[in-house]
Structures are given as C-alpha cells and as structure tokens.
PyMOL Python script that loads the backbone (N, CA, C, O; Angstrom):
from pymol import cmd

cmd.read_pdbstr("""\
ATOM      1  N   UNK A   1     -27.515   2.802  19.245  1.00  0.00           N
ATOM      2  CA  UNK A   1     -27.428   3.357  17.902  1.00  0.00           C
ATOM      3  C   UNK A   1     -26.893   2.293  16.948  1.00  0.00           C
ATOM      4  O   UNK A   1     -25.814   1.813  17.295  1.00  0.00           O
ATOM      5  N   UNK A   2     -27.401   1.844  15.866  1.00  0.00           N
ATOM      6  CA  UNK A   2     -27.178   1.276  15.191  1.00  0.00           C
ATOM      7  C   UNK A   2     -25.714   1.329  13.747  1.00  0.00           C
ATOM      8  O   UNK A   2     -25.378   2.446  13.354  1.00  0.00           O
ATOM      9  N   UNK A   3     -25.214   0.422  13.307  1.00  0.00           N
ATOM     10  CA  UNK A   3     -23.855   1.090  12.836  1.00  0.00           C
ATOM     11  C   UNK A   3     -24.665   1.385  11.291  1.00  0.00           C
ATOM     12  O   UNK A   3     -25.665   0.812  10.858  1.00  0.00           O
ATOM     13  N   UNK A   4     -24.029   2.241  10.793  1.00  0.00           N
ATOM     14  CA  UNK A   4     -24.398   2.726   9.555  1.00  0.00           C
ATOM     15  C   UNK A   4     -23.705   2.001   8.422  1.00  0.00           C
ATOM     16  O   UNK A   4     -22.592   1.497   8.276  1.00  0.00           O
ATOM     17  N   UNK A   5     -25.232   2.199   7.371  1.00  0.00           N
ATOM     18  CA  UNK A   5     -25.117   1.328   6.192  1.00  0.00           C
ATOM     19  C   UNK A   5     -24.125   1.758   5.581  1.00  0.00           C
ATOM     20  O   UNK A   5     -23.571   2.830   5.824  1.00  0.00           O
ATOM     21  N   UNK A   6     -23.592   0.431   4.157  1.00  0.00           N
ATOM     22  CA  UNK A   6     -22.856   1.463   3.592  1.00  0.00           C
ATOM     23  C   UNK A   6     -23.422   2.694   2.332  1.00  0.00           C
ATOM     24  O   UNK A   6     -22.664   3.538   1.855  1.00  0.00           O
ATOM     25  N   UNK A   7     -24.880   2.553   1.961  1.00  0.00           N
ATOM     26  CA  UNK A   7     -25.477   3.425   1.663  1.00  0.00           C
ATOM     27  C   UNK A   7     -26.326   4.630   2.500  1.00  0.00           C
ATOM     28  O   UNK A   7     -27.229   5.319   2.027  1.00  0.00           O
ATOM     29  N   UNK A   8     -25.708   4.699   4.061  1.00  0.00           N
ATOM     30  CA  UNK A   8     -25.924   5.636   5.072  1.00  0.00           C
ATOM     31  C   UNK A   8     -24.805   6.606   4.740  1.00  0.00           C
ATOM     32  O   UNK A   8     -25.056   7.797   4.552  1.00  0.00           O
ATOM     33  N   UNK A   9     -23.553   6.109   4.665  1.00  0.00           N
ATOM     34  CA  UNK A   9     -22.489   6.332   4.498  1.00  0.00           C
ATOM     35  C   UNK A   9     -21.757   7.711   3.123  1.00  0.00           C
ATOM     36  O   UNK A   9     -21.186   8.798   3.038  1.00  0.00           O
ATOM     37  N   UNK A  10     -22.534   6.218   2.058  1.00  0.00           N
ATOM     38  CA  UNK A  10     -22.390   7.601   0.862  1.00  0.00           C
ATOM     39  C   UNK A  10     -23.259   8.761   0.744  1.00  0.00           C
ATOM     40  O   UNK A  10     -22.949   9.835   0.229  1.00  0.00           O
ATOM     41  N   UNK A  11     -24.766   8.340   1.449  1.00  0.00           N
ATOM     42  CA  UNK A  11     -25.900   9.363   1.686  1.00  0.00           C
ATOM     43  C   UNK A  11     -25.338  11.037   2.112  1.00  0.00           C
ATOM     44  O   UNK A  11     -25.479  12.178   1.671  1.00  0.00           O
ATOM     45  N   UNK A  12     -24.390  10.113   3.630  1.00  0.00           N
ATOM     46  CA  UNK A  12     -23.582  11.625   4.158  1.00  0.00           C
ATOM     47  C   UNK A  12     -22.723  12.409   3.669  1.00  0.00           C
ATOM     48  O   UNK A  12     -22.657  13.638   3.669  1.00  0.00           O
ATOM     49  N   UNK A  13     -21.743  11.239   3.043  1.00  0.00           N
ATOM     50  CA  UNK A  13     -20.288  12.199   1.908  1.00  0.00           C
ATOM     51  C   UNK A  13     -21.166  12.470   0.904  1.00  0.00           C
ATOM     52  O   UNK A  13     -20.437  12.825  -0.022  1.00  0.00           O
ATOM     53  N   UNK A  14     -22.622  12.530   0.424  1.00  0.00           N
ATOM     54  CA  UNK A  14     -22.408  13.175  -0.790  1.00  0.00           C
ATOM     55  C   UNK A  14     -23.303  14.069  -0.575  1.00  0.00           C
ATOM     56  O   UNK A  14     -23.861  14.617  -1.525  1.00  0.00           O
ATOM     57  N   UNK A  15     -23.717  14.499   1.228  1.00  0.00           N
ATOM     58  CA  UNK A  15     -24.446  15.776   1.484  1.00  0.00           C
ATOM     59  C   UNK A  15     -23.754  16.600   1.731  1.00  0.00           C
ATOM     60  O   UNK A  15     -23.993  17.741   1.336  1.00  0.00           O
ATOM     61  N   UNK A  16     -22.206  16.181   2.776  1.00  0.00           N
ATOM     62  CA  UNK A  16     -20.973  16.942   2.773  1.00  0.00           C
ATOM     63  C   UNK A  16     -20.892  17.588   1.338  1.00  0.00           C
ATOM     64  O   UNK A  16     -21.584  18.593   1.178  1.00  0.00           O
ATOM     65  N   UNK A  17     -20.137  17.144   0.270  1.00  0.00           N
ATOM     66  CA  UNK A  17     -19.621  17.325  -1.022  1.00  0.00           C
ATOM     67  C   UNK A  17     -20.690  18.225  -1.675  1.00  0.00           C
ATOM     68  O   UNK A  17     -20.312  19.289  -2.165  1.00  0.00           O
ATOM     69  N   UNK A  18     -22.196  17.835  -1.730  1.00  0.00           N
ATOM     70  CA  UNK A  18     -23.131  18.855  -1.866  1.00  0.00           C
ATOM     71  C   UNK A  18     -22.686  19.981  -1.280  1.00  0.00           C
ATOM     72  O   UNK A  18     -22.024  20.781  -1.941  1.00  0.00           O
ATOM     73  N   UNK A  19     -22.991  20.217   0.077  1.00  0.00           N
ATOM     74  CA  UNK A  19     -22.529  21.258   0.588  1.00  0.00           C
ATOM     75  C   UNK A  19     -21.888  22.175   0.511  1.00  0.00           C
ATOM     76  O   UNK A  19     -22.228  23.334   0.748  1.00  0.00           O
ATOM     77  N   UNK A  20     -20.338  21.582  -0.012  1.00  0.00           N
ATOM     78  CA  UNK A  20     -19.162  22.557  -0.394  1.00  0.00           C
ATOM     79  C   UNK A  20     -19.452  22.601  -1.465  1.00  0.00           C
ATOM     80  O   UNK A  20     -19.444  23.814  -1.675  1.00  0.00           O
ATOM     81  N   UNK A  21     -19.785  22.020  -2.574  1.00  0.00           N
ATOM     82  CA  UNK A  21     -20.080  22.505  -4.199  1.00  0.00           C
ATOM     83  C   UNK A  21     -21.127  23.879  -3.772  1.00  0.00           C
ATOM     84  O   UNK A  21     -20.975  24.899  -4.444  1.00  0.00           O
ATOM     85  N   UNK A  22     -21.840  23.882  -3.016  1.00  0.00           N
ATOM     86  CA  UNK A  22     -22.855  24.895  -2.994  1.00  0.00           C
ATOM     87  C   UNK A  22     -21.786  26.344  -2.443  1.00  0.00           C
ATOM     88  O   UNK A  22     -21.624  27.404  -3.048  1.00  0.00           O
ATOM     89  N   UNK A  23     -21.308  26.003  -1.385  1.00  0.00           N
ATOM     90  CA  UNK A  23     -20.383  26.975  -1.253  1.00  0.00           C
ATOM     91  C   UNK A  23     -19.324  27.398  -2.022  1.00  0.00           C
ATOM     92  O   UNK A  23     -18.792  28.505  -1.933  1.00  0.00           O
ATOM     93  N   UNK A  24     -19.089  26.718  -2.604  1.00  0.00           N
ATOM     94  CA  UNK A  24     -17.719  27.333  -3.825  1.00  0.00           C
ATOM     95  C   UNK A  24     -18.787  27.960  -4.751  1.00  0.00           C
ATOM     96  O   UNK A  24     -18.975  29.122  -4.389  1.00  0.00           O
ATOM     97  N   UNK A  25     -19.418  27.686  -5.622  1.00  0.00           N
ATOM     98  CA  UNK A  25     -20.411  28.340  -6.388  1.00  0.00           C
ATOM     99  C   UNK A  25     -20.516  29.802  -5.325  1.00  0.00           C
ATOM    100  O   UNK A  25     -20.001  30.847  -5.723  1.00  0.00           O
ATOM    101  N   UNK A  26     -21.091  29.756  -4.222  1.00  0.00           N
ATOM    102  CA  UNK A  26     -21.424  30.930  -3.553  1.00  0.00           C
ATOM    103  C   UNK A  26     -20.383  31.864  -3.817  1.00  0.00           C
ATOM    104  O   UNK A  26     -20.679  32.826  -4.526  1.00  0.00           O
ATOM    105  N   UNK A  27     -19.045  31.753  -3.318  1.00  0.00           N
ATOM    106  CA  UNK A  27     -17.931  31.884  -3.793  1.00  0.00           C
ATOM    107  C   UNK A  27     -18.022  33.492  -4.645  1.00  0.00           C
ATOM    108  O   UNK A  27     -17.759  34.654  -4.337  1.00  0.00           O
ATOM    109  N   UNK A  28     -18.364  33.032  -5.432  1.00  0.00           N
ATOM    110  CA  UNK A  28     -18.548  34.061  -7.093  1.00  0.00           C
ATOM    111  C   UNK A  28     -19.685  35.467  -6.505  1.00  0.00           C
ATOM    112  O   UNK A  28     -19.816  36.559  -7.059  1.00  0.00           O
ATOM    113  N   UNK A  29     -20.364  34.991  -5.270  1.00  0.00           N
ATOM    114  CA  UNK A  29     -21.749  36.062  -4.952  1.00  0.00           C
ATOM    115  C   UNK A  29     -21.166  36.483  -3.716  1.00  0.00           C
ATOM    116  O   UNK A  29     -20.958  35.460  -3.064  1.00  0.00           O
ATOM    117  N   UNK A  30     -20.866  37.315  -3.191  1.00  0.00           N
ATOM    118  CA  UNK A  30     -20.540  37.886  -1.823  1.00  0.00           C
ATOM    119  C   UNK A  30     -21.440  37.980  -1.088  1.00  0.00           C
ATOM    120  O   UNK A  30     -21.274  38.085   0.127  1.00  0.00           O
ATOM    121  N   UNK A  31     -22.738  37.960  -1.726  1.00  0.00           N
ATOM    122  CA  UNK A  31     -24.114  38.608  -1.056  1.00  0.00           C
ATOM    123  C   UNK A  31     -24.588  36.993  -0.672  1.00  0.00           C
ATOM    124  O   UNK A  31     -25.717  36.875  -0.196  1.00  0.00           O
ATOM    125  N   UNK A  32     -23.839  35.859  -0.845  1.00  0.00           N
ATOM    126  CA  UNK A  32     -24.636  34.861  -0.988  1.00  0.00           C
ATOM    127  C   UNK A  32     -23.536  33.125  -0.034  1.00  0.00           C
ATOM    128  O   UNK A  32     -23.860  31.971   0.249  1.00  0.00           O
ATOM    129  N   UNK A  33     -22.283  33.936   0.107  1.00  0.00           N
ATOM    130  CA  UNK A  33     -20.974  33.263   0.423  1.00  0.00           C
ATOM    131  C   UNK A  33     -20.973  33.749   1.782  1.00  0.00           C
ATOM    132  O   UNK A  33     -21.050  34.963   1.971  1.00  0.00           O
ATOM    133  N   UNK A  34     -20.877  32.762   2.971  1.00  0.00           N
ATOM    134  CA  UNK A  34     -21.085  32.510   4.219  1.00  0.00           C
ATOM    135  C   UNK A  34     -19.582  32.166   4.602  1.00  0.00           C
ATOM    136  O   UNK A  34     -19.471  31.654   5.716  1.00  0.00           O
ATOM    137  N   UNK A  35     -18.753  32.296   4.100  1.00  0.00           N
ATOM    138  CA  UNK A  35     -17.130  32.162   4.251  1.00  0.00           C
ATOM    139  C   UNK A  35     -16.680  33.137   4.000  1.00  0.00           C
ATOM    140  O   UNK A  35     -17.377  34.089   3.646  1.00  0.00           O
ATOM    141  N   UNK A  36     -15.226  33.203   4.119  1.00  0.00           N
ATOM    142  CA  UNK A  36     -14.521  34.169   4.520  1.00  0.00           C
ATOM    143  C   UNK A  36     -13.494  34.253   2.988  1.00  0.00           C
ATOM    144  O   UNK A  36     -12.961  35.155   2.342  1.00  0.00           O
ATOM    145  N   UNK A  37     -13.582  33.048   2.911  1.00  0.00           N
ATOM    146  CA  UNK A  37     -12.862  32.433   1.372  1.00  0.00           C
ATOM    147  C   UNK A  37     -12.667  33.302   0.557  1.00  0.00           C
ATOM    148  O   UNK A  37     -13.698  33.941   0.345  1.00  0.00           O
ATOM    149  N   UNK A  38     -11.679  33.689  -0.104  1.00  0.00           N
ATOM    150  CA  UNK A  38     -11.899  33.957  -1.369  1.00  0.00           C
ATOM    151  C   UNK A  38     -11.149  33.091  -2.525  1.00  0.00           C
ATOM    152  O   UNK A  38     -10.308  32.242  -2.229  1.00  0.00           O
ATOM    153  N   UNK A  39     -11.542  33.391  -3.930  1.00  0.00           N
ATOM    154  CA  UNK A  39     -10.641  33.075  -4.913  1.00  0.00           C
ATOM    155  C   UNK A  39      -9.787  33.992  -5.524  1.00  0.00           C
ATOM    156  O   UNK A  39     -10.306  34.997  -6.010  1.00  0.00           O
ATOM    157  N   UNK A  40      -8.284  33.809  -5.612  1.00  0.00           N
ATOM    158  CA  UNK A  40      -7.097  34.701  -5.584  1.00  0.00           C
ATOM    159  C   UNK A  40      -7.157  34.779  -6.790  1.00  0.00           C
ATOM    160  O   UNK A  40      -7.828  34.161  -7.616  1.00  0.00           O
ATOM    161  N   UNK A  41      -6.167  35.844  -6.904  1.00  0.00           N
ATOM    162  CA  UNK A  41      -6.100  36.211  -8.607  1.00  0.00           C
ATOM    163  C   UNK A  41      -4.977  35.988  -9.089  1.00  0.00           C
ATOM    164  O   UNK A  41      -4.195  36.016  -8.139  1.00  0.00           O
ATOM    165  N   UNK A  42      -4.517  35.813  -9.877  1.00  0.00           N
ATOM    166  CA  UNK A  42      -2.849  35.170 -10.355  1.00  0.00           C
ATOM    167  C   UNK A  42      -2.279  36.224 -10.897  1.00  0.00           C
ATOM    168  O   UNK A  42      -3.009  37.212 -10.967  1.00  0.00           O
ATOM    169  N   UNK A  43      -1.228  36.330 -11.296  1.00  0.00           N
ATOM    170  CA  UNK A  43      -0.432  37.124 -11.576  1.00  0.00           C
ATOM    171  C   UNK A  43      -0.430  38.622 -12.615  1.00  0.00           C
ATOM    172  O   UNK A  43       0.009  39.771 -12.667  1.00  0.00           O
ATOM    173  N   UNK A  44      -1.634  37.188 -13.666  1.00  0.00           N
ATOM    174  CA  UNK A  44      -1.802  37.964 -14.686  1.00  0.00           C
ATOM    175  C   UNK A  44      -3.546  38.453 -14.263  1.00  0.00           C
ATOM    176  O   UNK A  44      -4.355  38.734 -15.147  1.00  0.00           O
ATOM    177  N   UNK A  45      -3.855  38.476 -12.924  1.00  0.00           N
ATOM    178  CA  UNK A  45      -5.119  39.185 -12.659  1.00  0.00           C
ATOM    179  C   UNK A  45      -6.376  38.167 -13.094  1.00  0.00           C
ATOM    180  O   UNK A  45      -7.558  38.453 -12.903  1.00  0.00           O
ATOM    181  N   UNK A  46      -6.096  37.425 -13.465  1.00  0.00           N
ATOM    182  CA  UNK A  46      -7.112  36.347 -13.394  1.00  0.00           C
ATOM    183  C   UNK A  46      -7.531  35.767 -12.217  1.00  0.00           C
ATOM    184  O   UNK A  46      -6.762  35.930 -11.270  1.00  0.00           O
ATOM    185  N   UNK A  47      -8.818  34.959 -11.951  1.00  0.00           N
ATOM    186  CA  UNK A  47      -8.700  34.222 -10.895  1.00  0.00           C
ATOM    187  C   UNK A  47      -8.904  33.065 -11.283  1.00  0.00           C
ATOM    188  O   UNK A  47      -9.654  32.536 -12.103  1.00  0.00           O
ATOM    189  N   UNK A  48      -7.327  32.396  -9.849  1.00  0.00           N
ATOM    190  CA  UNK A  48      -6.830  31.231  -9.529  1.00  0.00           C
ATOM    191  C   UNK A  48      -7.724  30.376  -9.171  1.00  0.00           C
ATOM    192  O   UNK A  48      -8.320  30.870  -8.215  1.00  0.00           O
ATOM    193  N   UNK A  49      -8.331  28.894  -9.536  1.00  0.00           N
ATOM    194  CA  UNK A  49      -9.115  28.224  -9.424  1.00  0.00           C
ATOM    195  C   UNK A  49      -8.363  26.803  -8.934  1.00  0.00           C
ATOM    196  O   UNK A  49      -7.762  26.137  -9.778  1.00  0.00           O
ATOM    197  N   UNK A  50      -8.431  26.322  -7.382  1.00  0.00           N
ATOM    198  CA  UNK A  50      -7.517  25.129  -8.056  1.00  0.00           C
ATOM    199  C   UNK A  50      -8.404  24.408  -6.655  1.00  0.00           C
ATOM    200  O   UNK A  50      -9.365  24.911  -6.073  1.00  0.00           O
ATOM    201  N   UNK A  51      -7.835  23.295  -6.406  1.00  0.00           N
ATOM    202  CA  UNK A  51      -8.784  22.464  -5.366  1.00  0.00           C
ATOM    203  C   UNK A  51      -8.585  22.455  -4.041  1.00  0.00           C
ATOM    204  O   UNK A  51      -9.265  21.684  -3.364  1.00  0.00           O
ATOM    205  N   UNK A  52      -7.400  23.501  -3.274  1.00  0.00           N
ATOM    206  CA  UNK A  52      -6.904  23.871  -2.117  1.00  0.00           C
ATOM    207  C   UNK A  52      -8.171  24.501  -1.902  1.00  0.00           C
ATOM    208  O   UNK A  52      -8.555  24.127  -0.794  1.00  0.00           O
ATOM    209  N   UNK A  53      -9.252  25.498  -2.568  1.00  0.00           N
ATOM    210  CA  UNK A  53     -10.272  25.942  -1.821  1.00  0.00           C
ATOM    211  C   UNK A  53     -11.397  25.152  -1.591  1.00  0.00           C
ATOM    212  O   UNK A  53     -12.129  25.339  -0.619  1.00  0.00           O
ATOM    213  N   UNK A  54     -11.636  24.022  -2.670  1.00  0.00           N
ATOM    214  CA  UNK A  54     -12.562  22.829  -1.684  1.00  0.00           C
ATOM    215  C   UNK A  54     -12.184  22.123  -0.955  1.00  0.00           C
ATOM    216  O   UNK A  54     -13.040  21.685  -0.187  1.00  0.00           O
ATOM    217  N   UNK A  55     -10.710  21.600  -0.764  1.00  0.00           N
ATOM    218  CA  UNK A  55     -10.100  20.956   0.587  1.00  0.00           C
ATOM    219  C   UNK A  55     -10.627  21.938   2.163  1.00  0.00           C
ATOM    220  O   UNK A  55     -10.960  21.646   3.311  1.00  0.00           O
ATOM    221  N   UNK A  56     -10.441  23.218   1.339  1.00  0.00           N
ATOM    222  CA  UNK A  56     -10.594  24.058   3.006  1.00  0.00           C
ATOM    223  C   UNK A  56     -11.909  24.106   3.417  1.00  0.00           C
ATOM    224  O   UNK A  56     -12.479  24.264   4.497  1.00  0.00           O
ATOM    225  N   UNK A  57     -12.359  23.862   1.863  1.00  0.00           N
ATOM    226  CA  UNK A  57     -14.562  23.728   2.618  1.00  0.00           C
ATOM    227  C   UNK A  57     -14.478  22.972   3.153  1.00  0.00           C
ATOM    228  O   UNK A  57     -14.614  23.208   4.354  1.00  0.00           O
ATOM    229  N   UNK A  58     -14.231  21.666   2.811  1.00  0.00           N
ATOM    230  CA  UNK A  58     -14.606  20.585   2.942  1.00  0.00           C
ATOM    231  C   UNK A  58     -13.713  20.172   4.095  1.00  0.00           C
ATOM    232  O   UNK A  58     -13.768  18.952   4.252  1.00  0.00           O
ATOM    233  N   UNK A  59     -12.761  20.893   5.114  1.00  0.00           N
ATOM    234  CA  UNK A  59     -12.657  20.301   6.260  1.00  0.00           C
ATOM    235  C   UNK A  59     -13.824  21.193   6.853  1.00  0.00           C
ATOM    236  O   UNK A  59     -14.792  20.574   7.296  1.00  0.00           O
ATOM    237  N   UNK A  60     -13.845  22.665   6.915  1.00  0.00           N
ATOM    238  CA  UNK A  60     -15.147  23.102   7.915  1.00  0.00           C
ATOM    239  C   UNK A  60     -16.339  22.448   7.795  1.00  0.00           C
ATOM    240  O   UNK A  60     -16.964  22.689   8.828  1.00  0.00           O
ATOM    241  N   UNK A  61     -16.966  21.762   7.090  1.00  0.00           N
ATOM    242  CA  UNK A  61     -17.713  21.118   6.701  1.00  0.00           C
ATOM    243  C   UNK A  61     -17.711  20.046   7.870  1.00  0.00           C
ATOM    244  O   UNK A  61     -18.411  20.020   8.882  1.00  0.00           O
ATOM    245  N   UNK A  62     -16.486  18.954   7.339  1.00  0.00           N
ATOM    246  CA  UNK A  62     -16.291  18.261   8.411  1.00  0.00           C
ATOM    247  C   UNK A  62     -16.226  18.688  10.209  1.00  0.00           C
ATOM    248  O   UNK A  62     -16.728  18.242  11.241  1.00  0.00           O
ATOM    249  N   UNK A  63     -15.243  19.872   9.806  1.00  0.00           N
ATOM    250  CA  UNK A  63     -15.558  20.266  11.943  1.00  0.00           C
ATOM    251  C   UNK A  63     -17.044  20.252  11.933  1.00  0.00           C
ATOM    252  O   UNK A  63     -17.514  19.527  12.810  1.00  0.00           O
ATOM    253  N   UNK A  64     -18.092  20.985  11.020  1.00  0.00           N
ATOM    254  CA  UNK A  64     -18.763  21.326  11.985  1.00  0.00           C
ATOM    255  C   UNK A  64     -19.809  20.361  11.987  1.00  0.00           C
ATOM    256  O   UNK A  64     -20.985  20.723  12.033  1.00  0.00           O
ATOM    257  N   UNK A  65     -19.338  18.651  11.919  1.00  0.00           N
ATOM    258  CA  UNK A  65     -19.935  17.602  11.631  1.00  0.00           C
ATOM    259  C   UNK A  65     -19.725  16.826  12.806  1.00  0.00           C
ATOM    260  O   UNK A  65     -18.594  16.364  12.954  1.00  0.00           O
ATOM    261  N   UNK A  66     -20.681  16.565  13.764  1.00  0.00           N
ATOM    262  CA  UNK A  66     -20.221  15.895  15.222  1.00  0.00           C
ATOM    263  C   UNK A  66     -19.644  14.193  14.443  1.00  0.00           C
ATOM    264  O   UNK A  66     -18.717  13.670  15.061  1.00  0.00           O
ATOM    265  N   UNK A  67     -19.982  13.686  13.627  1.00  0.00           N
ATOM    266  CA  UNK A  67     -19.653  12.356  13.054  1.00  0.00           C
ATOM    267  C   UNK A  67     -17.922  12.152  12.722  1.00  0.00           C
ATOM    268  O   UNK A  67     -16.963  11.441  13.023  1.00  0.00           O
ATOM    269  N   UNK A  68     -18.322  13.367  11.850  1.00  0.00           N
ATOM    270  CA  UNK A  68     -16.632  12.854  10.755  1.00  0.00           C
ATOM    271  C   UNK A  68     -15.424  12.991  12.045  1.00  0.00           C
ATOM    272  O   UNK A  68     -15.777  13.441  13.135  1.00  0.00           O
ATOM    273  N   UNK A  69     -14.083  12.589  11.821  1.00  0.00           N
ATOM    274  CA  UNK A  69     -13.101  13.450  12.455  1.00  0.00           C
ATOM    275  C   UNK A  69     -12.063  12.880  10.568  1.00  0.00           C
ATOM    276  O   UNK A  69     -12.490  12.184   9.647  1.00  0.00           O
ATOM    277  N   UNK A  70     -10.980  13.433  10.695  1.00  0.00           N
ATOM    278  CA  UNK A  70     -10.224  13.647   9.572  1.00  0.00           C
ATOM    279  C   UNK A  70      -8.888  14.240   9.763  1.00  0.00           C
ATOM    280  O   UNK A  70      -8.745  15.197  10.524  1.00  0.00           O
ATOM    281  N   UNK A  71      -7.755  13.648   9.017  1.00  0.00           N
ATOM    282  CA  UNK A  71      -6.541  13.715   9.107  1.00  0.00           C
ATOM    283  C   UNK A  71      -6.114  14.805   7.940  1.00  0.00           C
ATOM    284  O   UNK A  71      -6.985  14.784   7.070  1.00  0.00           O
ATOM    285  N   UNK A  72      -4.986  15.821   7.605  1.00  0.00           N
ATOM    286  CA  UNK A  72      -4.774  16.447   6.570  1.00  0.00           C
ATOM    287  C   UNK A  72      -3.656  15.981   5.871  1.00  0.00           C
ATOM    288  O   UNK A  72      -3.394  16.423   4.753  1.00  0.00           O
ATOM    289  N   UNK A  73      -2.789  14.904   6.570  1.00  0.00           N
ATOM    290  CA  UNK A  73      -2.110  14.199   5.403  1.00  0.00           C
ATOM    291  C   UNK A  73      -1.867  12.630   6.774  1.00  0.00           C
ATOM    292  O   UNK A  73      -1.056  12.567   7.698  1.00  0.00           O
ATOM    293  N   UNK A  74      -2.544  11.977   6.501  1.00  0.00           N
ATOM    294  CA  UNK A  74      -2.526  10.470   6.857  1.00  0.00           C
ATOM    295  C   UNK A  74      -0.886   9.783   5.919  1.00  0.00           C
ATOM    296  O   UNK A  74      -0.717   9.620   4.710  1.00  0.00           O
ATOM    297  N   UNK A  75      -0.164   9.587   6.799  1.00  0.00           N
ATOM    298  CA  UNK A  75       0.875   8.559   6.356  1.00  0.00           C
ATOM    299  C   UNK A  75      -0.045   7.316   5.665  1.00  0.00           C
ATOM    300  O   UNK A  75      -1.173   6.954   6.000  1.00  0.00           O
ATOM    301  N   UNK A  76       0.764   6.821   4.656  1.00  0.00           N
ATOM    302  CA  UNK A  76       0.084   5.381   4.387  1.00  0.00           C
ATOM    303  C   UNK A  76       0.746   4.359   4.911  1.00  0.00           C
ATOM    304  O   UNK A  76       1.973   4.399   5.002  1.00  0.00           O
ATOM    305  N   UNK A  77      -0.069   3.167   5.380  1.00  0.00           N
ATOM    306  CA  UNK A  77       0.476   2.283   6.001  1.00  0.00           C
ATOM    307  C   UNK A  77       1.709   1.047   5.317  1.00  0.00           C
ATOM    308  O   UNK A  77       2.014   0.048   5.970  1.00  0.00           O
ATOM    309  N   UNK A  78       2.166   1.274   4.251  1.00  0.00           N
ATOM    310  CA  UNK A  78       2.695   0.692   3.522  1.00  0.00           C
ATOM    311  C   UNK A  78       3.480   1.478   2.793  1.00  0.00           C
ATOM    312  O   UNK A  78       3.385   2.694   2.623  1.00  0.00           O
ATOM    313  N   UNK A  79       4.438   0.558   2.271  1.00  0.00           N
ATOM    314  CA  UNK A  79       5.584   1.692   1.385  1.00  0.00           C
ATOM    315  C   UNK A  79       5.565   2.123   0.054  1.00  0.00           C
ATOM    316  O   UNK A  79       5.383   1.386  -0.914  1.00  0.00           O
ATOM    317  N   UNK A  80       5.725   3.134   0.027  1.00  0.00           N
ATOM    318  CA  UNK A  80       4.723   3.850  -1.561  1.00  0.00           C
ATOM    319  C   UNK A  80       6.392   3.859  -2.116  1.00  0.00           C
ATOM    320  O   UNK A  80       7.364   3.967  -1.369  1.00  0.00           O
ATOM    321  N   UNK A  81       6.438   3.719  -3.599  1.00  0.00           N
ATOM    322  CA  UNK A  81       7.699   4.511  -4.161  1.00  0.00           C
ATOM    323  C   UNK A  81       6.931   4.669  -5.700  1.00  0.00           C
ATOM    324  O   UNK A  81       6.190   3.870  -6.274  1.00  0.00           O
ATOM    325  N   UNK A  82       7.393   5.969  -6.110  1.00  0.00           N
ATOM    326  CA  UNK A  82       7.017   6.862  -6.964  1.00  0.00           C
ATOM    327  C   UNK A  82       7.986   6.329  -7.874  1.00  0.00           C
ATOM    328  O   UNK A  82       9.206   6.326  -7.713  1.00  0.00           O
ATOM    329  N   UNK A  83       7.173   5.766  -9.085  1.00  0.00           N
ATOM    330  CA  UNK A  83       8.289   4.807 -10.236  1.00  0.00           C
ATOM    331  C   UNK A  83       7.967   6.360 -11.757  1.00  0.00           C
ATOM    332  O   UNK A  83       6.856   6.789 -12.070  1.00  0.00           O
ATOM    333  N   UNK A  84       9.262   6.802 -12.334  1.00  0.00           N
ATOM    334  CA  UNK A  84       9.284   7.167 -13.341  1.00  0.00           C
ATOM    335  C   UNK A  84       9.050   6.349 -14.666  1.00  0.00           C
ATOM    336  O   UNK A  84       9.846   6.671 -15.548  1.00  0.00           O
ATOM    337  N   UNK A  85       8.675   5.940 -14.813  1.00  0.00           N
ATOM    338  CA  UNK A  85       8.139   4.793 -16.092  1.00  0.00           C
ATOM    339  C   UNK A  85       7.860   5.806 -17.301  1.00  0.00           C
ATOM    340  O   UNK A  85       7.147   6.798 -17.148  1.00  0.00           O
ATOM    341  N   UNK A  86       8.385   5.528 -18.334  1.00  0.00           N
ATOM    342  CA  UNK A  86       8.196   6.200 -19.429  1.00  0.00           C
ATOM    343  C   UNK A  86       8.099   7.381 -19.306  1.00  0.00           C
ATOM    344  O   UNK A  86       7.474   7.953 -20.199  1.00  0.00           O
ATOM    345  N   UNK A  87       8.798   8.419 -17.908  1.00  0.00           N
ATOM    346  CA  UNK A  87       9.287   9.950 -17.733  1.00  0.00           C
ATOM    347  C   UNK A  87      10.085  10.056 -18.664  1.00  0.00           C
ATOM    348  O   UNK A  87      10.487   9.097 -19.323  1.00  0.00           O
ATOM    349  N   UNK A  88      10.497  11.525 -18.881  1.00  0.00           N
ATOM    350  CA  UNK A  88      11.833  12.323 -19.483  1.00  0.00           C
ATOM    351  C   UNK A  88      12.363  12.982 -18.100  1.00  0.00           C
ATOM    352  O   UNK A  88      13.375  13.684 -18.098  1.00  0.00           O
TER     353      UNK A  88
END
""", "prot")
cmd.dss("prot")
cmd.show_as("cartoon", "prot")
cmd.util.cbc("prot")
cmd.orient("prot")
C-alpha cells in the first residue's frame, strides 16, 4: 500500500468534516438524523448551539473510520504559558 498524498490526506478530512456538517444539519430533521444527538435548549428555552456537538460527530465519524485513530486532549509537547497581554 502506498503512503498517502498530502492531497489524499485533505481529500479524507474534508469527507470526514463533510460528513458531520451533513449530520448536524440533519440534526434539525428527526426523520432525517441517524444519531442519537440532540441540540439542548438553554435556559431561556432556546436552543444551545456550540461546537461540543461537532466534536462528538466528528469522533464517531472517526471510530467508524478503520484509518484515523485520535486523542481527546493530546498534551503538547512543549511548554505552553497563557500570557495576559493587554487583559483587564
């Protein structure tokens, strides 16, 4: 098997990412949404929209991808520090 291009590469993340855009849209249709997902409603009865529900597509996505494997919070290999610069 040959190693993949790096336009093999973006071909796949952006059939993944297709994918879950199609499913969040579904989302809104019950008759049409193949998940279990929903979108919550906030306090004031609205619904909550935020990007925790394409993180969760987008790992099933990945399981059910014999290729990908994926971490949910990867340490970085180097030392990060969070600078307040022009905060209050």
């Amino acid at each position: 098997m040959a190693a993949a291009t790096a336009d093999d590469l973006f071909e796949e993340i952006e059939a993944l990412s297709r994918a879950v855009a199609s499913k969040l849209w579904a989302l809104e249709d019950k008759t049409r949404s193949t998940t279990r997902l929903i979108w919550p409603k906030s306090r004031k009865g609205t619904l909550r929209v935020s990007e925790q529900e394409a993180r969760i597509l987008f790992c099933h996505e990945l399981e059910n991808s014999p290729r990908w494997y994926y971490s949910v919070e990867t340490p970085t290999r180097e030392i990060y520090h969070h600078e307040n610069k022009g905060l209050a």
